[in-house]
C-alpha positions as CSV (number, residue, x, y, z in Angstrom):
1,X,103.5,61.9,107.5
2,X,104.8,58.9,105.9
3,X,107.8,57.8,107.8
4,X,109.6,56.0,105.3
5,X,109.2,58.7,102.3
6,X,110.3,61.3,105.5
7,X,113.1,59.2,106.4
8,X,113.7,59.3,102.2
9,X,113.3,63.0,102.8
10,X,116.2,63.2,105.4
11,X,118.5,61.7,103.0
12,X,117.9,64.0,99.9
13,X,117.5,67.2,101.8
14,X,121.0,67.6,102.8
15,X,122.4,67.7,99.4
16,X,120.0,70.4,97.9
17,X,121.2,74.4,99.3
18,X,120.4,75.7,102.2
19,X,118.5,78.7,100.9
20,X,117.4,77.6,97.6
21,X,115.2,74.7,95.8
22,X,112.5,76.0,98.4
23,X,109.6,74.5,95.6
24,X,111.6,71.0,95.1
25,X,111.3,70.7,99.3
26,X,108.0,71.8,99.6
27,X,107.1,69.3,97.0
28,X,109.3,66.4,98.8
29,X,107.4,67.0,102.1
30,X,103.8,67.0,100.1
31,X,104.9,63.5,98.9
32,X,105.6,62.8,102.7
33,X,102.3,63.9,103.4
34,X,102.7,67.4,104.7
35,X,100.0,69.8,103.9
36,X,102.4,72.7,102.9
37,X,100.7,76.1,101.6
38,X,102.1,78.3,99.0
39,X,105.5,80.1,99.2
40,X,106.9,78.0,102.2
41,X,110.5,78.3,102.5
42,X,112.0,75.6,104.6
43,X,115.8,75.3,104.9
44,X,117.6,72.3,103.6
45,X,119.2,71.1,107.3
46,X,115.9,71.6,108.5
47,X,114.9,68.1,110.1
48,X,111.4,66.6,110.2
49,X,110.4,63.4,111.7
50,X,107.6,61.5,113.0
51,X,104.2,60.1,111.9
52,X,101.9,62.8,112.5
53,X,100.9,65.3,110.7
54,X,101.8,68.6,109.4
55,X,100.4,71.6,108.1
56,X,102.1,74.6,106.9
57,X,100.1,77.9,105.8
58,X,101.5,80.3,103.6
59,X,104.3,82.7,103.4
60,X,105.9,80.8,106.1
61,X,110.1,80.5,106.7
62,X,111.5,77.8,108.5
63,X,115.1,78.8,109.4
64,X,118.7,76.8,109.8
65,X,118.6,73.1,112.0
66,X,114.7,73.5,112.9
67,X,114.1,70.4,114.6
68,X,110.4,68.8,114.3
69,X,109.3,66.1,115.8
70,X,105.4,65.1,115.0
71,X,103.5,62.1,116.9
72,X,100.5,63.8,116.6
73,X,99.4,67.2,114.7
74,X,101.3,70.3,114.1
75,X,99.8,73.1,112.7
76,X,101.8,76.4,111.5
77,X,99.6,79.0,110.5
78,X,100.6,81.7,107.4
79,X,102.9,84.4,107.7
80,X,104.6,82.6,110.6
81,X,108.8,83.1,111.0
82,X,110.8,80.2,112.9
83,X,114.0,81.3,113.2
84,X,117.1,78.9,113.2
85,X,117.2,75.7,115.9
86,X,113.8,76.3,117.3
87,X,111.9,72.8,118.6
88,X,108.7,71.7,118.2
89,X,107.7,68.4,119.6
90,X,104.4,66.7,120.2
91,X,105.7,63.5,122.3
92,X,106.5,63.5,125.8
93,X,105.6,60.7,128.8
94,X,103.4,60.9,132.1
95,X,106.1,60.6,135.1
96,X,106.5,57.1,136.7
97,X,107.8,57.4,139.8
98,X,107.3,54.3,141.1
99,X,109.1,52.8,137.6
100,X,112.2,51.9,136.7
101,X,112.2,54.2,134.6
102,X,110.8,57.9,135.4
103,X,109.7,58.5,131.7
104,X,106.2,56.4,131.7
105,X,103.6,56.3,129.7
106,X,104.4,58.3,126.1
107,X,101.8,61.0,125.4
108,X,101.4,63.4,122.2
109,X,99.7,66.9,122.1
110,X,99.4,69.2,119.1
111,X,101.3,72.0,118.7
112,X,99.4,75.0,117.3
113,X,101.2,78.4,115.8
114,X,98.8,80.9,114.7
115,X,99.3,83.9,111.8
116,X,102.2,85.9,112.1
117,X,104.0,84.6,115.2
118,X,107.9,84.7,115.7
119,X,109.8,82.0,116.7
120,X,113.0,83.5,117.2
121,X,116.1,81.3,117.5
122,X,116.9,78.4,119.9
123,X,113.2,78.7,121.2
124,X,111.5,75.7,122.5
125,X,107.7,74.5,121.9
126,X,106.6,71.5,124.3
127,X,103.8,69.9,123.6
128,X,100.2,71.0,123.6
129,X,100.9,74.9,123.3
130,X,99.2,77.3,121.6
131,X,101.1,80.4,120.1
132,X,98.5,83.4,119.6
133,X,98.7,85.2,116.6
134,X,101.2,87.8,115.9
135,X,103.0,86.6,118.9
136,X,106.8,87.0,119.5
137,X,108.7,83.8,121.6
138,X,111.8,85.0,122.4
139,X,115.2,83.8,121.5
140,X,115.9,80.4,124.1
141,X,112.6,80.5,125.6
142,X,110.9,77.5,126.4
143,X,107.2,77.5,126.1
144,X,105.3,75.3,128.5
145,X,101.8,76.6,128.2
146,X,99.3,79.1,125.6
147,X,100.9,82.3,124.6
148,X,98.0,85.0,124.1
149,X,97.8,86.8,120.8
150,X,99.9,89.6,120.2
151,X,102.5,89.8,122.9
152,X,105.9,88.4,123.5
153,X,107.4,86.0,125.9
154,X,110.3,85.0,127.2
155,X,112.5,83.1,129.7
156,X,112.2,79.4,131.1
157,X,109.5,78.8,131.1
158,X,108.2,82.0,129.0
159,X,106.3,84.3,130.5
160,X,104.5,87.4,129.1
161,X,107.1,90.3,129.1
162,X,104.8,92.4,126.8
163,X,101.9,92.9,125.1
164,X,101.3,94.5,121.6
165,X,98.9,97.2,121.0
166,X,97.1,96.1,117.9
């Protein structure tokens, strides 16, 4: 992403609707180098920063106050929900305990969400996690490690509460 059209970005997207203009934002976010597939629909107070990159398959909603934060890559496959106030971040730090401060060294790891998964609301994606496809993360879990295709999780941090007969 390029951070000063995405900063540009931050600005304009605030004044267009919340549910609407969906083609004027995914074209925005293509100028900010996203790769954004076809029929994305990406709420206006939606907020996007960062330098990495991002790609977006299609048929994909991104609900109310998503926050995503990019160092690295994030990758959202098609037909993928995120409901509203979900994280994703790629950044974090290697613990310093002997440091002044205990946030050392900053890290990034991709975040992957394959085909059909469900982010439902408040959920949390840390960095380096894998959603399976047509996965369910339940609403306020916090995801700390791969989620298997087709089954839901929940809690902190999300565990497997069911699986999905396909």
């Amino acid at each position: 992403m390029k951070p000063v059209i995405n900063y540009i970005n931050s600005l304009l997207f605030p004044l267009l609707p919340e549910t609407s203009c969906f083609a004027l934002k995914r074209g925005l976010l293509r100028l900010a180098g996203a790769k954004i597939g076809k029929n994305v629909r990406i709420c206006s107070s939606v907020h996007i920063m960062g330098c990495g990159e991002l790609v977006i398959g299609d048929d994909v909603w991104i609900g109310h106050e998503v926050f995503i934060s990019t160092t690295s890559r994030i990758e959202i496959g098609s037909y993928v929900d995120i409901a509203p106030m979900v994280y994703l971040g790629t950044g974090t730090h290697r613990i310093d305990a002997d440091g002044l401060h205990s946030a050392g060294e900053g890290i990034s790891r991709n975040i992957k969400i394959e085909d059909g998964a469900w982010l439902c609301v408040r959920s949390t994606l840390l960095p380096g996690v894998v959603i399976g496809k047509n996965s369910v993360v339940a609403a306020g879990a916090v995801v700390t490690k791969d989620v298997f295709p087709y089954c839901c999780v929940a809690g902190i941090p999300a565990n497997v509460i069911k699986i999905y007969d396909k």
